[in-house]
C-alpha positions as a Markdown table, in Angstrom:
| # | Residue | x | y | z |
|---|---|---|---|---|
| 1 | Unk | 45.5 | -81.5 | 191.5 |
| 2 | Unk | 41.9 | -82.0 | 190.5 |
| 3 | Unk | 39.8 | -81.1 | 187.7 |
| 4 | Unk | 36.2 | -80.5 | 187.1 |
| 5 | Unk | 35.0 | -80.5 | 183.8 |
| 6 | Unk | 31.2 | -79.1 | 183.0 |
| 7 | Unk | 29.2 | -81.1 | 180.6 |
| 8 | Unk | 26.1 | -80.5 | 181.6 |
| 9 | Unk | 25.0 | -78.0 | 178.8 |
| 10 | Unk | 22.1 | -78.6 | 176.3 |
| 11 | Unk | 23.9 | -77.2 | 173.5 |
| 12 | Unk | 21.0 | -75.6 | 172.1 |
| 13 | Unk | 23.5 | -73.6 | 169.5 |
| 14 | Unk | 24.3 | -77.2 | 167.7 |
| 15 | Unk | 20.9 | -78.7 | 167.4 |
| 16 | Unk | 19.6 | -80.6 | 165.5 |
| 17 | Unk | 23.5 | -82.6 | 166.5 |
| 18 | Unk | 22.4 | -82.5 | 169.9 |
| 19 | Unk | 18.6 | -84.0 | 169.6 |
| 20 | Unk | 20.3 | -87.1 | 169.9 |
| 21 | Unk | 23.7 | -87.0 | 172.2 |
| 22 | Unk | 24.8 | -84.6 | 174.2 |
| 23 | Unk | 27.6 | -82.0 | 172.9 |
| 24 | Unk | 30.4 | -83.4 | 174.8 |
| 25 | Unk | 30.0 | -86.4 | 172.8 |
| 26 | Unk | 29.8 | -85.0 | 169.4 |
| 27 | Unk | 33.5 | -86.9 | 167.3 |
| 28 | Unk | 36.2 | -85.5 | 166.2 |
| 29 | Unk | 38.0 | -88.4 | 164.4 |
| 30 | Unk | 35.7 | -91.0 | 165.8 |
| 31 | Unk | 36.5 | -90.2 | 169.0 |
| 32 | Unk | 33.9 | -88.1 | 171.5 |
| 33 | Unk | 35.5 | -84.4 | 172.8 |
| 34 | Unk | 35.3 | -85.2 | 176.3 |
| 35 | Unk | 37.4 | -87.7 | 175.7 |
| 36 | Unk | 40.4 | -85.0 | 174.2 |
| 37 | Unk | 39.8 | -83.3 | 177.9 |
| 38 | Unk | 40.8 | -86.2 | 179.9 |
| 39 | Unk | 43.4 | -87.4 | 177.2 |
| 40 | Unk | 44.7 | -83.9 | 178.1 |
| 41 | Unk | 44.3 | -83.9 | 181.7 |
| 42 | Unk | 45.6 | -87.6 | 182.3 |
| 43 | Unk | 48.6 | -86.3 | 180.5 |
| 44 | Unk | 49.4 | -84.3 | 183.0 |
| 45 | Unk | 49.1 | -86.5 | 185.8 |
| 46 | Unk | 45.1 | -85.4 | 186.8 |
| 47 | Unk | 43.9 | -88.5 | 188.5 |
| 48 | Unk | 40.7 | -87.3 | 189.6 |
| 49 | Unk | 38.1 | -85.5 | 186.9 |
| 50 | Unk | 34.8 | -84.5 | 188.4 |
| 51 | Unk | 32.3 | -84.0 | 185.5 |
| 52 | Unk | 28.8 | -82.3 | 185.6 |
| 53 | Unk | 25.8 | -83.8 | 183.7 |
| 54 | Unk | 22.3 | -82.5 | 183.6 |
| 55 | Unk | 21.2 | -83.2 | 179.7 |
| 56 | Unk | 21.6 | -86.9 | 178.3 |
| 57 | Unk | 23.9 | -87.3 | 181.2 |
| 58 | Unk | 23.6 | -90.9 | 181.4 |
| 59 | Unk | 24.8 | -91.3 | 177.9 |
| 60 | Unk | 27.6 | -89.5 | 179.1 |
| 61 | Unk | 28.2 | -92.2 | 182.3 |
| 62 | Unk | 28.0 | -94.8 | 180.2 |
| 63 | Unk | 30.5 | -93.9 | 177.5 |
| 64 | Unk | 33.1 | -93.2 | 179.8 |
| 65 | Unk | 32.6 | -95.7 | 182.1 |
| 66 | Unk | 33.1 | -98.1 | 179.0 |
| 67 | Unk | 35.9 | -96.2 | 177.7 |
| 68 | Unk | 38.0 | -95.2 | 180.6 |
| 69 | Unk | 38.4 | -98.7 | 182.2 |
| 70 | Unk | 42.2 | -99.3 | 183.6 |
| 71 | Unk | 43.0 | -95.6 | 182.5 |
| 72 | Unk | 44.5 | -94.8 | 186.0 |
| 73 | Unk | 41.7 | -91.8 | 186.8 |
| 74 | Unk | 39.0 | -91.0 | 188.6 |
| 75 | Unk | 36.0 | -89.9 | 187.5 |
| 76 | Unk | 33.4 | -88.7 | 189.7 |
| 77 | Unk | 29.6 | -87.7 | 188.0 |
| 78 | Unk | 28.1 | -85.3 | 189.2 |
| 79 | Unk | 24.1 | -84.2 | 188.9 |
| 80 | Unk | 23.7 | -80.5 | 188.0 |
| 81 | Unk | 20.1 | -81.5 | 188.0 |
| 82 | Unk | 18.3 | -78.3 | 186.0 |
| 83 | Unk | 20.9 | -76.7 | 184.3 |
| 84 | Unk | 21.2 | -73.4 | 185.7 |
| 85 | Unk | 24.5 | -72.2 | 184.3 |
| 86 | Unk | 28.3 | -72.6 | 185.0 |
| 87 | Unk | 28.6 | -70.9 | 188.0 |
| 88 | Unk | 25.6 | -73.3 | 189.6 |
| 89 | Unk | 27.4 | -76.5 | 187.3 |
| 90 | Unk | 30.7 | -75.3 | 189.5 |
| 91 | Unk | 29.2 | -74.9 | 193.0 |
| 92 | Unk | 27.7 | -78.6 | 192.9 |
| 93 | Unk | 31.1 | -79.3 | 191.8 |
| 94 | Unk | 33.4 | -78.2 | 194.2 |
| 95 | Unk | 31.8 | -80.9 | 196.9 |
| 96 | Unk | 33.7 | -83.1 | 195.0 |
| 97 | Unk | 36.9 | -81.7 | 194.7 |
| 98 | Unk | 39.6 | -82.8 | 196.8 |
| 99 | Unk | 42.1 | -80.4 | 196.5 |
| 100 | Unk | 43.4 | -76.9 | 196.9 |
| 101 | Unk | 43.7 | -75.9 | 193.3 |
| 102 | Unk | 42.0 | -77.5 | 190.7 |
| 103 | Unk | 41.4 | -77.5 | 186.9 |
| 104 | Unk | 38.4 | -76.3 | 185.4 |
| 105 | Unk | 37.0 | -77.1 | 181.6 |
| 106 | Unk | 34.0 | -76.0 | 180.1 |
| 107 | Unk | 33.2 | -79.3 | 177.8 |
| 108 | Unk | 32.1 | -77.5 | 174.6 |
| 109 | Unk | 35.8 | -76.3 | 174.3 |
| 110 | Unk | 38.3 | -78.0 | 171.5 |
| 111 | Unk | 41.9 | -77.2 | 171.8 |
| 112 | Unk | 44.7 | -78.0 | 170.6 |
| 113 | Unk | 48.1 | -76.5 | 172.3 |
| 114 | Unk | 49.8 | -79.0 | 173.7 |
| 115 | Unk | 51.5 | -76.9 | 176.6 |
| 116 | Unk | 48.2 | -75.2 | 178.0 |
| 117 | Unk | 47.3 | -77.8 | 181.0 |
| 118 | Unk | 51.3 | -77.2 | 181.9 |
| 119 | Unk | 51.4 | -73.9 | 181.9 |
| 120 | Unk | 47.6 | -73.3 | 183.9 |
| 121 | Unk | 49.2 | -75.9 | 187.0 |
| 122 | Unk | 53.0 | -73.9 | 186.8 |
| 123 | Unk | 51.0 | -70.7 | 187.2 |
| 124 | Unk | 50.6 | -68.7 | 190.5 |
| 125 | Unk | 47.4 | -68.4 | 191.7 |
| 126 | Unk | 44.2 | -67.8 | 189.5 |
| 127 | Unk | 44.3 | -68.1 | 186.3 |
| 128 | Unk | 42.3 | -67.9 | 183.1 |
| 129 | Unk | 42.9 | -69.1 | 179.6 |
| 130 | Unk | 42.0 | -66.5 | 176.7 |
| 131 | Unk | 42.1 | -67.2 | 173.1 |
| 132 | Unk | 42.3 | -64.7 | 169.9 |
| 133 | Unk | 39.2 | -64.6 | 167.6 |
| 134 | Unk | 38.1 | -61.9 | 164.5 |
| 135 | Unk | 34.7 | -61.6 | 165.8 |
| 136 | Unk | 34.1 | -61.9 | 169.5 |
| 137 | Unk | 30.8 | -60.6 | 170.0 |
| 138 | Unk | 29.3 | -64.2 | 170.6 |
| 139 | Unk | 31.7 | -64.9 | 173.2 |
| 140 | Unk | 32.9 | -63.5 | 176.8 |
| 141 | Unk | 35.3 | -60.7 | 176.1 |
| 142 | Unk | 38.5 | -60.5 | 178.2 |
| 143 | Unk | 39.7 | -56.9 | 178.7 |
| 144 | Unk | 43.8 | -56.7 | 180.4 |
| 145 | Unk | 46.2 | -54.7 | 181.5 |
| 146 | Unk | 49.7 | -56.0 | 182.0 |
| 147 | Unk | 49.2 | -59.7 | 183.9 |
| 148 | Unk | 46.1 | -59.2 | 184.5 |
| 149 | Unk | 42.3 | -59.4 | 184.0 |
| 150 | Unk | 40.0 | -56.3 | 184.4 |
| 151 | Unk | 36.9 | -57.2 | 183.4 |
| 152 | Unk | 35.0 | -60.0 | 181.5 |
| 153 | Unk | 31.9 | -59.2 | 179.5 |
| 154 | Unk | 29.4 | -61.6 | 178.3 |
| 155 | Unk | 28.9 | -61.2 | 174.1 |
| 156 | Unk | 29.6 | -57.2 | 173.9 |
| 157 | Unk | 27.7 | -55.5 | 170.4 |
| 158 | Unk | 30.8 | -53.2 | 170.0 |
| 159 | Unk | 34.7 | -54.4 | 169.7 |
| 160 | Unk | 36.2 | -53.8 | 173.1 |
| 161 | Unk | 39.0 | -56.9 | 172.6 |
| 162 | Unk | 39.2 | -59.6 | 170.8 |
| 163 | Unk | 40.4 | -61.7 | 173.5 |
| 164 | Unk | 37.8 | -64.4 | 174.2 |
| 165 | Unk | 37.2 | -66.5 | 177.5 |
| 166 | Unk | 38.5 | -70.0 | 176.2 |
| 167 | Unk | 36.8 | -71.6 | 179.1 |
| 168 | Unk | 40.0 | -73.5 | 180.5 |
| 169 | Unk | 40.8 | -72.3 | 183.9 |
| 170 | Unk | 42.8 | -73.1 | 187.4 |
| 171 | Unk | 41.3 | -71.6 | 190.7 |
| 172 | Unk | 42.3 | -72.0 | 194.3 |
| 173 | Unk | 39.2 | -73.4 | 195.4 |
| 174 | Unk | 38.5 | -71.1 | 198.7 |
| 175 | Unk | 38.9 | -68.3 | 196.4 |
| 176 | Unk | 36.4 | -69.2 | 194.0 |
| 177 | Unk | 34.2 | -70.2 | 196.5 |
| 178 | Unk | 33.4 | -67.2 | 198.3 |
| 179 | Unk | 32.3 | -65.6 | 194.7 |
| 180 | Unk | 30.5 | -68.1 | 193.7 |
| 181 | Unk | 28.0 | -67.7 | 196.9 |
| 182 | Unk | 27.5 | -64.0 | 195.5 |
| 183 | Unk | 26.2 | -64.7 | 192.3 |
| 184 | Unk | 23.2 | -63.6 | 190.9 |
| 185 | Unk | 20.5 | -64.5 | 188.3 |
| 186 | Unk | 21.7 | -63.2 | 184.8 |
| 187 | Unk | 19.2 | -61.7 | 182.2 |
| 188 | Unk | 19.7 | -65.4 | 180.4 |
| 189 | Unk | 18.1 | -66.7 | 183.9 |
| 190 | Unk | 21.1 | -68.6 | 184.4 |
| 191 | Unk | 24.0 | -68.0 | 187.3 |
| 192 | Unk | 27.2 | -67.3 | 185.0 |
| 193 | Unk | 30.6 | -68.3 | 186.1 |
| 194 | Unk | 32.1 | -64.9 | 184.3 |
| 195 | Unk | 29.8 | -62.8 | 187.3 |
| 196 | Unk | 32.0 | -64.3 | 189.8 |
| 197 | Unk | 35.2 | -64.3 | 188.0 |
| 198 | Unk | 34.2 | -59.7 | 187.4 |
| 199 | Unk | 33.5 | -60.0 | 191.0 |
| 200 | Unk | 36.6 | -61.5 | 192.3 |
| 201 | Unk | 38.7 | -59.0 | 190.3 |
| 202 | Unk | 36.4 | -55.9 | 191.8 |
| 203 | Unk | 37.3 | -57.1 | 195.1 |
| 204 | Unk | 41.0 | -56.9 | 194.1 |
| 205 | Unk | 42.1 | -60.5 | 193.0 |
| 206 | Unk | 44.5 | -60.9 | 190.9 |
| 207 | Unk | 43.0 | -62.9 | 187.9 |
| 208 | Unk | 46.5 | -64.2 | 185.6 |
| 209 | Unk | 45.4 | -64.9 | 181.9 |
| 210 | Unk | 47.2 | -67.7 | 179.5 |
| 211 | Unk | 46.4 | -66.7 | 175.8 |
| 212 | Unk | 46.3 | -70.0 | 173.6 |
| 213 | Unk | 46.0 | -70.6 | 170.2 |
| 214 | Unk | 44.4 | -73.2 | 168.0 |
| 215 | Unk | 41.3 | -73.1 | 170.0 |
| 216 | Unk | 37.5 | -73.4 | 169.3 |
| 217 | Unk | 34.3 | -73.1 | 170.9 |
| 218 | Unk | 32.2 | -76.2 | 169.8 |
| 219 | Unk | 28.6 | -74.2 | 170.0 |
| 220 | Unk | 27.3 | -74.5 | 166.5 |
| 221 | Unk | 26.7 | -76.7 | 163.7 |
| 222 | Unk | 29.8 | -75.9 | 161.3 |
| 223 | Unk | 32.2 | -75.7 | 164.0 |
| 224 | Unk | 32.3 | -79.7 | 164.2 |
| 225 | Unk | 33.8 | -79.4 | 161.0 |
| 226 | Unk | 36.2 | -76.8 | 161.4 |
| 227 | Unk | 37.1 | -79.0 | 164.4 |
| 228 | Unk | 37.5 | -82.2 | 162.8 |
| 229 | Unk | 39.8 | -80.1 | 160.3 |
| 230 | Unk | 41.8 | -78.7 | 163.0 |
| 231 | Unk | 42.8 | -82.3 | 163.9 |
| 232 | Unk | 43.2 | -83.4 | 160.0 |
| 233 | Unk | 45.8 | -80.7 | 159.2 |
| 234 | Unk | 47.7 | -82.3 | 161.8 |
| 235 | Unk | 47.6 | -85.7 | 160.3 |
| 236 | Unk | 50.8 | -86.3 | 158.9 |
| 237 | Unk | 50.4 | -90.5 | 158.1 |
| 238 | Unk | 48.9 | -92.8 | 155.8 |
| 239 | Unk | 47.0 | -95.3 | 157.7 |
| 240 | Unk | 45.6 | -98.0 | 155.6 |
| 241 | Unk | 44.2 | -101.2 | 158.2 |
| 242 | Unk | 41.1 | -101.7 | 156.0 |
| 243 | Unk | 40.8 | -104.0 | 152.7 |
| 244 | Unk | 41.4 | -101.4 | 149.5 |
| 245 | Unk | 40.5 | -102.9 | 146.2 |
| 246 | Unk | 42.7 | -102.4 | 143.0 |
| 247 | Unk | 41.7 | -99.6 | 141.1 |
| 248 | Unk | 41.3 | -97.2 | 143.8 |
| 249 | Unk | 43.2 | -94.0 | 144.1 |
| 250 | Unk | 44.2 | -92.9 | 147.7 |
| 251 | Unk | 46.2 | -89.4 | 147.6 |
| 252 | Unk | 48.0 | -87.3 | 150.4 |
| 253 | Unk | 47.1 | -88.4 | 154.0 |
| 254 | Unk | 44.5 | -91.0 | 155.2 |
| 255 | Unk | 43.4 | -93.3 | 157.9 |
| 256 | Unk | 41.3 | -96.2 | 157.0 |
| 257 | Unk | 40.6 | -98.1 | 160.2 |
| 258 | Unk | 40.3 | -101.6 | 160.6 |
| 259 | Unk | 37.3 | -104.0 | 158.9 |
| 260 | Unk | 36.8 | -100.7 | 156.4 |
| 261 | Unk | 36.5 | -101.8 | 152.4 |
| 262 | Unk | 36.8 | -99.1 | 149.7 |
| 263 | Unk | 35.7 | -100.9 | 146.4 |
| 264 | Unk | 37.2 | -100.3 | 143.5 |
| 265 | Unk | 36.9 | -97.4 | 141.2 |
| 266 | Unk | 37.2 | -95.0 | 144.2 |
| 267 | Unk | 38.7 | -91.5 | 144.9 |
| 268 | Unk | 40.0 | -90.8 | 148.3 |
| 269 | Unk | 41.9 | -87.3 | 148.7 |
| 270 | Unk | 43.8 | -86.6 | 152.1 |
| 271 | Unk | 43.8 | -85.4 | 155.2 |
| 272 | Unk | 40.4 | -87.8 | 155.4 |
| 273 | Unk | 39.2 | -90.1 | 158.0 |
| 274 | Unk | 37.3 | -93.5 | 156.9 |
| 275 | Unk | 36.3 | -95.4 | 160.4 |
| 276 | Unk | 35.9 | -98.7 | 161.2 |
| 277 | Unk | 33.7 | -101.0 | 159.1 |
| 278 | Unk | 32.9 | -98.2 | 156.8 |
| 279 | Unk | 32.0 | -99.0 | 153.3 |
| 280 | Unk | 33.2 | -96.7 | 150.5 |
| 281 | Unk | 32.2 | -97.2 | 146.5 |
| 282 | Unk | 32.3 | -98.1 | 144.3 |
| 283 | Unk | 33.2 | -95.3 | 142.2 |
| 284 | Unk | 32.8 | -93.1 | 145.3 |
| 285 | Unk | 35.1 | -89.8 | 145.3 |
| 286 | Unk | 35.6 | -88.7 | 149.1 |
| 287 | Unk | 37.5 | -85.5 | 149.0 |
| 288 | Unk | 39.5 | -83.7 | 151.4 |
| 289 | Unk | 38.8 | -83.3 | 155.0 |
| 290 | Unk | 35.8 | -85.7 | 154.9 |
| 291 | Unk | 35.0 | -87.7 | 158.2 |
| 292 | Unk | 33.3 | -90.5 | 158.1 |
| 293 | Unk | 32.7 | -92.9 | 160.8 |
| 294 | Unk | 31.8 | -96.4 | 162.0 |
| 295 | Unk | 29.7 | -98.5 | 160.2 |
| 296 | Unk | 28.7 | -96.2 | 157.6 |
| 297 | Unk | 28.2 | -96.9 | 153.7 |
| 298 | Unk | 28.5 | -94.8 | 151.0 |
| 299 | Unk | 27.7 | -96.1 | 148.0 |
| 300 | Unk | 27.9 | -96.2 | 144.2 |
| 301 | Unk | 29.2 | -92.8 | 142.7 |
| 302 | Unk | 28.7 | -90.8 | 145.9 |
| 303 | Unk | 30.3 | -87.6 | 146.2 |
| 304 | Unk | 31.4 | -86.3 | 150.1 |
| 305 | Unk | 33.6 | -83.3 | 150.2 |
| 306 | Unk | 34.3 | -81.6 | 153.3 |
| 307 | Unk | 31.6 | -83.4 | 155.7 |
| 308 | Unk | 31.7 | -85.3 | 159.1 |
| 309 | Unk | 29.2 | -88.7 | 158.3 |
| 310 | Unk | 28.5 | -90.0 | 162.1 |
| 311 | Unk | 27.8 | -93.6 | 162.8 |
| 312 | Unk | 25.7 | -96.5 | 160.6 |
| 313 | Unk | 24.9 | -93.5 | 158.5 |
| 314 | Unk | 23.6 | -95.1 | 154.7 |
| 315 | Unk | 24.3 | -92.5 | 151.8 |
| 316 | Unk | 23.1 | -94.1 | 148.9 |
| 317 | Unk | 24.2 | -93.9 | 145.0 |
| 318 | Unk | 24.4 | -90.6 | 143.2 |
| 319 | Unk | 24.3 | -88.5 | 146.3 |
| 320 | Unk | 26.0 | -85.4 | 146.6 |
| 321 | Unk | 27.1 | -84.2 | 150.8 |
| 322 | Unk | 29.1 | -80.9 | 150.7 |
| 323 | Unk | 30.4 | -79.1 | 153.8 |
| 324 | Unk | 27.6 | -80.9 | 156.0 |
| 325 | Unk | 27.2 | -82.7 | 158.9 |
| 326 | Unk | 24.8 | -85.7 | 158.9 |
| 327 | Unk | 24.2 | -87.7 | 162.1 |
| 328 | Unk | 24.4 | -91.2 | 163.5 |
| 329 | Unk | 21.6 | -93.6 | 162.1 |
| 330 | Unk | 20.8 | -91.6 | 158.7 |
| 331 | Unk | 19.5 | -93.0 | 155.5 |
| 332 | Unk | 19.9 | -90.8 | 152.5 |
| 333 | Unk | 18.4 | -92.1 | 149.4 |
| 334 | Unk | 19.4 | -92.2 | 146.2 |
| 335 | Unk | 19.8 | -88.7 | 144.5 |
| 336 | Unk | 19.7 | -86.7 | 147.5 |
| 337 | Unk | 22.0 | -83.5 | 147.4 |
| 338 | Unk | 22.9 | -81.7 | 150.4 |
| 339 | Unk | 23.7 | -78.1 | 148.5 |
| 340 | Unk | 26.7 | -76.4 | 149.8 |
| 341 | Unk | 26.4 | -73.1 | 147.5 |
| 342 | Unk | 24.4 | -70.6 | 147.4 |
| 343 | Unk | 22.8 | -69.3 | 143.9 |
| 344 | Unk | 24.3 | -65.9 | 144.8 |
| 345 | Unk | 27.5 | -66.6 | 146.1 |
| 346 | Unk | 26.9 | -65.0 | 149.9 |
| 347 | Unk | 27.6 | -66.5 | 152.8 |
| 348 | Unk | 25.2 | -68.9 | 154.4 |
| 349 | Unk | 23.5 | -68.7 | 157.0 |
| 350 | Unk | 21.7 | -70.9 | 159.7 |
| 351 | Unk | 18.8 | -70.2 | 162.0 |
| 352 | Unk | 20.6 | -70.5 | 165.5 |
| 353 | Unk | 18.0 | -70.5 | 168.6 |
| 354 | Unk | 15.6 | -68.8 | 166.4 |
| 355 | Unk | 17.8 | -66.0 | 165.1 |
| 356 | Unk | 19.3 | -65.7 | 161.7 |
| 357 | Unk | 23.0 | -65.9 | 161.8 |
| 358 | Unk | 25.9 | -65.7 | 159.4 |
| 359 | Unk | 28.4 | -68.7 | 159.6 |
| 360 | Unk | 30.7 | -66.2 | 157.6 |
| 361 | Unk | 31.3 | -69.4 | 155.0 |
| 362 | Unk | 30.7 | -69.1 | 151.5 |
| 363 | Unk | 30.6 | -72.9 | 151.4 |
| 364 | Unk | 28.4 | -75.2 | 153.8 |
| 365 | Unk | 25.9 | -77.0 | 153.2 |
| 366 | Unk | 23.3 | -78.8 | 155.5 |
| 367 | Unk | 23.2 | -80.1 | 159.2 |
| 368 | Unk | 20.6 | -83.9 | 159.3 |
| 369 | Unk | 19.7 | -85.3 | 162.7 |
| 370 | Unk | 20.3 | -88.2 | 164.0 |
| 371 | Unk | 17.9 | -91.3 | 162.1 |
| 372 | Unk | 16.5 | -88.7 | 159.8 |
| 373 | Unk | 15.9 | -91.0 | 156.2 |
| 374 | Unk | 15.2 | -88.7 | 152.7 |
| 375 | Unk | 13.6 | -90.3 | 149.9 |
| 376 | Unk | 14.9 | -90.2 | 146.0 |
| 377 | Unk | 16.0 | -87.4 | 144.5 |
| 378 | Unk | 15.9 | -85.1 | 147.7 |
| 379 | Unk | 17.3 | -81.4 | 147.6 |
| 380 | Unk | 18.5 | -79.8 | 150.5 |
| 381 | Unk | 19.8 | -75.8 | 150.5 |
| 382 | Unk | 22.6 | -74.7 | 152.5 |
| 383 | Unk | 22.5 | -74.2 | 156.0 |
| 384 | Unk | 19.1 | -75.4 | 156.3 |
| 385 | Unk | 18.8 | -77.9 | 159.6 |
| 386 | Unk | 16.4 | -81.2 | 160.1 |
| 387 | Unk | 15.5 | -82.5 | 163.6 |
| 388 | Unk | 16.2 | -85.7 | 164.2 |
| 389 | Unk | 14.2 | -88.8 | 162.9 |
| 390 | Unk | 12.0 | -86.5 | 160.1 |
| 391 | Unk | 11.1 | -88.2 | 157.0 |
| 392 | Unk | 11.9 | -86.0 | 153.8 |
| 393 | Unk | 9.8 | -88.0 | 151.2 |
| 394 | Unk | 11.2 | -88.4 | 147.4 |
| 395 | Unk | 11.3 | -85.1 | 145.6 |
| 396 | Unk | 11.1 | -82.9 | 147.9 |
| 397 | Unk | 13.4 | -79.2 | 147.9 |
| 398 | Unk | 14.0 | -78.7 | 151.4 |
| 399 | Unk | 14.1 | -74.8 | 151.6 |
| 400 | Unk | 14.0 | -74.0 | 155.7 |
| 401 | Unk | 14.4 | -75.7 | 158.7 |
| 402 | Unk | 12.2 | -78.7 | 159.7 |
| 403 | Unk | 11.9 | -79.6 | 163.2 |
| 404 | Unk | 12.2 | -83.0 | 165.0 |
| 405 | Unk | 10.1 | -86.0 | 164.5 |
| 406 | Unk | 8.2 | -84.4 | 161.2 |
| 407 | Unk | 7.3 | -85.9 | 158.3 |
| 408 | Unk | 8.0 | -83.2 | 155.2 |
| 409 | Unk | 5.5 | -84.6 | 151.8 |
| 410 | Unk | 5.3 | -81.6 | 150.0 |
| 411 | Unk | 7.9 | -78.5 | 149.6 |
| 412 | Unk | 7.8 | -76.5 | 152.6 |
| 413 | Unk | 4.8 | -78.2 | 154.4 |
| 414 | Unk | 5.1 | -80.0 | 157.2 |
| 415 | Unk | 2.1 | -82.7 | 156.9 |
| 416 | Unk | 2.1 | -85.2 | 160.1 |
| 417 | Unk | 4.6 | -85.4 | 163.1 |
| 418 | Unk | 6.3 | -89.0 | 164.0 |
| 419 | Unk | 5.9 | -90.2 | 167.8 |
């Protein structure tokens, strides 16, 4: 059996992480989601993978045609060209595909039930995978009866069900097809996979569901951390490759890959993840659930607590990063404080695709884009985002979102953009 995975999304909901990759490469424990798909799927015994690209898709070629050599699958790239939504990603597709069923995952998706792939290729027919959330109005609602699906509708404003399209799927590809050919432009202006899937059961398809749990959609900002933390809490080991100076305390579970050095005077509480060539300390405290990968330093009496630090990312002495994600390339200086609290104790909120919305944590602080550098002494409030490569310049309270390539002098003015 075949697969097709879409990857061709701009993942608008988790700028600014996606100014500079695209979302299927965002890490969860150093390693890239797309690469958890076909983990999944060679498990399995998929041997061809078709994925779609459109955005940054050649970053996506070359990562996995680097990572994937002598793997034992196929993997065939596809060109959505304009990305025009799933159900265009999936006819451009299907081409491709080989056989008479296939696989189909949407490449924002994070899951973690070991059985799912199994149970989707044992099932008769077509067959969607539905997941269990608290608030499914950002998400396609799955209504059932019995075994089956009877409708699917695209972020309701009033609670119908709080089963949720998880985006994992098998079809038998001549069935799908037809559908497909039918659909029409959305209000979003895109061609959406669910119109096919509501038309297929109209005309009296059966359409099976598979509910699964320990799932996530990966579509903004904090939900790379509650991902990484999904895959924490099943960390179980102590992992030590990396040199570890005396004087350093190392508590509960944590992996501290190879060429890492945690100097001495250092705090590490588990489940953490310290990457390859990583510098920690000294007198650094990284507390639980913190990520923080290749090549990145964080120095004297630094303070990361619940935060996924990307690649050659510099956080220098007396910093402060709480419930944050800062990207690859990032220089921090000295004294910067990424605020994870508010003053009133409400929950924080994030501009997503310029609407105000509530991440529902009382605890997160900020989201830095890739090769973004602060100055000294540098505050910056919960849930407030900055594009990739801004300069924040010493002393400056960052109050509200500041776009890409910006240069931020004074509070809340923007003064000069960088080319």
């Amino acid at each position: 059996m075949d697969a097709v995975i879409l990857a061709g999304g701009k993942g608008v909901g988790l700028e600014p992480i996606t100014h500079t990759r695209p979302k299927v490469l965002v890490p969860i424990l150093g390693r890239k989601l797309i690469e958890y798909h076909l983990d999944n799927l060679i498990k399995y015994g998929i041997k061809r993978v078709v994925v779609v690209i459109s955005y940054m898709g050649e970053l996506i070629k070359e990562h996995l045609n680097r990572s994937l050599r002598d793997v034992g699958i196929d993997v065939v790239f596809v060109d959505q060209g304009a990305p025009l939504g799933t159900a265009h990603a999936l006819v451009k597709a299907l081409p491709f595909v080989s056989t008479d069923e296939f696989l189909l995952v949407y490449g924002d998706t994070f899951y973690l039930s070991d059985n799912v792939l199994s149970q989707l290729i044992e099932g008769k027919g077509d067959v969607i995978a539905v997941s269990i959330v608290d608030d499914p109005r950002r998400y396609g609602v799955v209504v059932t009866n019995g075994e089956r699906v009877t409708k699917i509708i695209e972020k309701p404003k009033e609670f119908i069900s709080n089963y949720v399209n998880a985006g994992i799927y098998k079809f038998r590809k001549d069935d799908i097809m037809k559908f497909l050919e039918r659909v029409e432009v959305s209000d979003r202006g895109e061609y959406e996979l669910t119109s096919a899937l509501q038309s297929m059961i109209d005309s009296g398809y059966k359409l099976s569901y598979l509910v699964i749990s320990k799932w996530m959609d990966i579509g903004r900002p904090w939900s790379l951390i509650e991902a990484n933390k999904l895959l924490l809490d099943k960390l179980n080991i102590r992992d030590i490759k990396g040199d570890v100076e005396d004087n350093v305390v190392i508590k509960g579970p944590v992996i501290i890959d190879a060429g890492a050095k945690v100097l001495s005077g250092s705090y590490i509480v588990g489940p953490a993840y310290i990457g390859k060539d990583v510098e920690v300390g000294p007198n650094a405290y990284v507390r639980s659930y913190s990520v923080i990968l290749d090549g990145s330093r964080i120095g004297f009496n630094v303070e990361v607590k619940e935060s996924v630090i990307m690649e050659h990312t510099h956080i220098s002495h007396q910093a402060y990063v709480g419930d944050s994600v800062v990207c690859e390339g990032v220089n921090l200086g000295a004294g910067t404080i990424l605020a994870n609290l508010r003053f009133d104790g409400k929950t924080v909120k994030v501009r997503i695709k310029g609407a105000v919305e509530d991440s529902g944590r009382r605890k997160l602080g900020a989201f830095i884009g890739g090769y973004v550098r602060t100055g000294v002494n540098v505050s910056v409030f919960p849930g407030v985002k900055i594009g990739a490569y801004s300069w924040i310049y010493p002393g400056v309270t960052v109050t509200d979102d500041v776009p890409p390539k910006s240069i931020l002098k004074y509070n809340g003015v923007i003064v000069d953009k960088i080319d």
